[in-house]
C-alpha positions in Angstrom: 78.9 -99.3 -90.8 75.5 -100.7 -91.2 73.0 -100.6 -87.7 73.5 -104.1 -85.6 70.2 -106.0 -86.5 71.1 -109.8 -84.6 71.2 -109.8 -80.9 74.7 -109.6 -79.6 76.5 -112.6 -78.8 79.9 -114.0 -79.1 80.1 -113.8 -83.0 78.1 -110.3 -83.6 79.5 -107.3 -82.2 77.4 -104.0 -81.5 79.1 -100.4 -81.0 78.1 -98.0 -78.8 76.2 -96.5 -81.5 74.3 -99.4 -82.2 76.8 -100.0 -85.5 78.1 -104.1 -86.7 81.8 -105.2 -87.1 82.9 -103.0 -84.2 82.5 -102.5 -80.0 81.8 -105.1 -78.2 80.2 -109.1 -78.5 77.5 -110.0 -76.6 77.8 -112.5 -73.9 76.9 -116.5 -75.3 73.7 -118.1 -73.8 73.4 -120.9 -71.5 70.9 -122.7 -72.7 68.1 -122.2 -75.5 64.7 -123.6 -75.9 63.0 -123.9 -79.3 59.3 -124.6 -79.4 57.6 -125.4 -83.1 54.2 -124.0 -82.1 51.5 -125.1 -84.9 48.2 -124.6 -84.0 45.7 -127.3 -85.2 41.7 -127.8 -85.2 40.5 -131.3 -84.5 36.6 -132.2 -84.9 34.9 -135.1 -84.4 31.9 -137.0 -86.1 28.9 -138.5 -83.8 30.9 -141.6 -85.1 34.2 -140.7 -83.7 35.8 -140.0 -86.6 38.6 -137.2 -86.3 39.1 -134.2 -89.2 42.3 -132.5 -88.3 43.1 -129.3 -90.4 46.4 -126.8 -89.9 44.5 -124.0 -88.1 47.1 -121.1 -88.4 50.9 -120.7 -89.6 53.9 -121.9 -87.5 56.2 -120.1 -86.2 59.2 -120.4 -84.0 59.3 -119.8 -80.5 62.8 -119.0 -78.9 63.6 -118.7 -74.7 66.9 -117.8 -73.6 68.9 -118.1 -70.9 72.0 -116.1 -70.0 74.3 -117.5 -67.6 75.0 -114.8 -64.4 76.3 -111.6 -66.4 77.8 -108.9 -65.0 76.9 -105.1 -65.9 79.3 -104.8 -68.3 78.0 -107.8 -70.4 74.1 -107.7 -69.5 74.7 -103.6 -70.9 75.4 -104.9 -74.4 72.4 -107.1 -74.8 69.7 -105.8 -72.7 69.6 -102.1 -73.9 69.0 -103.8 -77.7 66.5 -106.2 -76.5 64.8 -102.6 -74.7 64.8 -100.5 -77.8 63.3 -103.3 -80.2 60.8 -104.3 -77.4 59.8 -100.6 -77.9 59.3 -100.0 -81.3 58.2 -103.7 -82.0 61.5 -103.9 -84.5 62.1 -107.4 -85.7 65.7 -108.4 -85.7 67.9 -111.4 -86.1 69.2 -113.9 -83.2 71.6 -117.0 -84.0 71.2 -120.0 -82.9 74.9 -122.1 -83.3 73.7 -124.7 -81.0 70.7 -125.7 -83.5 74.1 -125.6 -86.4 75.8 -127.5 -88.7 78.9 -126.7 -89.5 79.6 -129.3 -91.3 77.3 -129.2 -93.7 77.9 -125.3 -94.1 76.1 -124.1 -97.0 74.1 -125.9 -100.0 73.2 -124.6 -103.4 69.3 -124.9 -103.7 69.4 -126.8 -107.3 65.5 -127.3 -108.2 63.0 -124.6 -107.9 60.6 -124.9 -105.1 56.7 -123.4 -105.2 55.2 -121.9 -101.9 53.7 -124.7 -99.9 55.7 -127.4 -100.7 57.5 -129.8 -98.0 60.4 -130.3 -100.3 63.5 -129.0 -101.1 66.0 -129.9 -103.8 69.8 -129.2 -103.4 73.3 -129.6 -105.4 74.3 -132.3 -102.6 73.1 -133.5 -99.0 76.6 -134.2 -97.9 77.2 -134.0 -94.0 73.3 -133.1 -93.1 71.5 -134.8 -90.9 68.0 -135.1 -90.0 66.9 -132.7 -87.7 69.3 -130.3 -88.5 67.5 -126.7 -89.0 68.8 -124.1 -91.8 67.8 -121.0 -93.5 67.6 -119.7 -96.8 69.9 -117.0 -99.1 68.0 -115.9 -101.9 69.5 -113.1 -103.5 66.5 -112.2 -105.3 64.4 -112.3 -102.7 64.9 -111.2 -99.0 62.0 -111.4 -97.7 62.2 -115.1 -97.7 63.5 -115.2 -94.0 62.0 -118.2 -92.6 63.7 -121.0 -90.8 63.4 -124.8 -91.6 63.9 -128.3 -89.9 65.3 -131.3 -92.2 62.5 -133.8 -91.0 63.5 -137.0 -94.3 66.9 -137.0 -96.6 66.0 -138.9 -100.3 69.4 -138.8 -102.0 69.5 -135.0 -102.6 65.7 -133.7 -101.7 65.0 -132.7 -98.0 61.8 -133.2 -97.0 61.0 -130.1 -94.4 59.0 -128.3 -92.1 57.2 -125.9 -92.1 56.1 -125.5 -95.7 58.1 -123.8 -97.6 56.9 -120.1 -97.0 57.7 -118.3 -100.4 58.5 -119.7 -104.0 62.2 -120.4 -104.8 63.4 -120.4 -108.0 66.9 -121.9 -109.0 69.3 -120.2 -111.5 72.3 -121.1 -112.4 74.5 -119.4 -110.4 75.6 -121.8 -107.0 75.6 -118.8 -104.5 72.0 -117.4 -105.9 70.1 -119.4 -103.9 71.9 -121.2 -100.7 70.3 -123.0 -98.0 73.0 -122.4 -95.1 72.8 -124.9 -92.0 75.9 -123.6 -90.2 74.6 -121.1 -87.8 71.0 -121.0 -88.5 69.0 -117.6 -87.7 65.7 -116.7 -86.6 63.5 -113.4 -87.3 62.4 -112.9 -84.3 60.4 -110.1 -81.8 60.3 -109.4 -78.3 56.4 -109.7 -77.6 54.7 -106.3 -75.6 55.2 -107.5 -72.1 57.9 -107.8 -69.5 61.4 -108.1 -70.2 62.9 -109.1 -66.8 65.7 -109.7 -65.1 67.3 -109.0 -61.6 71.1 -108.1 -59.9 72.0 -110.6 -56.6 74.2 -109.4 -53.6 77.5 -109.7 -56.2 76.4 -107.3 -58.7 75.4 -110.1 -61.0 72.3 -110.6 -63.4 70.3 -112.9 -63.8 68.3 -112.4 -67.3 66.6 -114.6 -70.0 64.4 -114.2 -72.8 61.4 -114.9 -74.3 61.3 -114.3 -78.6 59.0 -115.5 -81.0 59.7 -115.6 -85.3 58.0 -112.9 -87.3 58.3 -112.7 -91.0 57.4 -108.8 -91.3 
């Protein structure tokens, strides 16, 4: 079996050994909050003009919250969330509340450069605007960022961010798929604290600050 890299929750299982497909899933989270953070630089002339420039790269930022947990189910998601916090390991979390099943997933019909807001599929049927999705390129899987649908034009989404790396279409339909249904972030735990504390009943409280890495 291959090593559990998405945090546990009620569709990934981990093992005891830290293995997929097998042991136990991870308890399902309360609430989550997803913050686009997009640093820009603003100057202004002695005439009160404004220049406004993209000043770094966005990137996701993910807090969770776990409902009370008791040891049993805060021991299969806080030890992974300890070791990865230790070696800086990026891994994957799901988000299903942030899905569209619906829509499920899209061939990616017209090759898209690096840079560019839009993205050309087979069909838009059953996506919305707003919904977020990421991208399966078989030739490439390092292409791991995460996209919001911000315009639908008959078949082109209009997104955001930019489209991080070059995506060239084939002619095979599963090649090169965007997939809406349970989008997924590549995320860290930042160096810091990872708290959480155990009330009179032997239940803990716990949540989760992550933010998206692409390396």
């Amino acid at each position: 079996m291959a090593v559990q890299n998405t945090l546990p929750d009620p569709n990934n299982r981990i093992s005891a050994s830290g293995d997929d497909g097998s042991g136990s899933y991870g308890p399902g989270f309360a609430s989550v909050t997803l913050t686009s953070q997009q640093p820009i630089l603003m100057n202004r002339s002695n005439s009160g003009l404004a220049f406004r420039s993209i000043n770094k790269y966005q990137k996701w930022m993910v807090d969770i919250r776990y409902n009370s947990l008791t040891k049993a189910e805060f021991d299969i998601v806080y030890p992974f969330l300890l070791e990865r916090q230790a070696s800086l390991e990026a891994f994957f979390v799901e988000l299903p509340q942030y899905g569209n099943t619906s829509a499920g997933d899209k061939e990616i019909s017209i090759s898209a450069v690096a840079g560019s807001t839009s993205l050309t599929l087979a069909n838009t049927t059953n996506i919305n605007v707003g919904d977020m999705f990421f991208v399966d390129i078989a030739a490439d899987d390092v292409h791991v960022k995460a996209y919001k649908v911000t315009k639908i034009t008959n078949n082109t989404l209009t997104v955001s961010p930019q489209i991080q790396r070059a995506i060239t279409a084939t002619a095979s339909p599963t090649a090169e798929v965007a997939k809406f249904g349970t989008p997924r972030l590549r995320v860290v735990a930042p160096p810091g604290d990872i708290q959480y504390s155990v009330d009179a009943k032997g239940l803990y409280s716990f949540s989760v600050k992550l933010e998206e890495t692409l390396s």
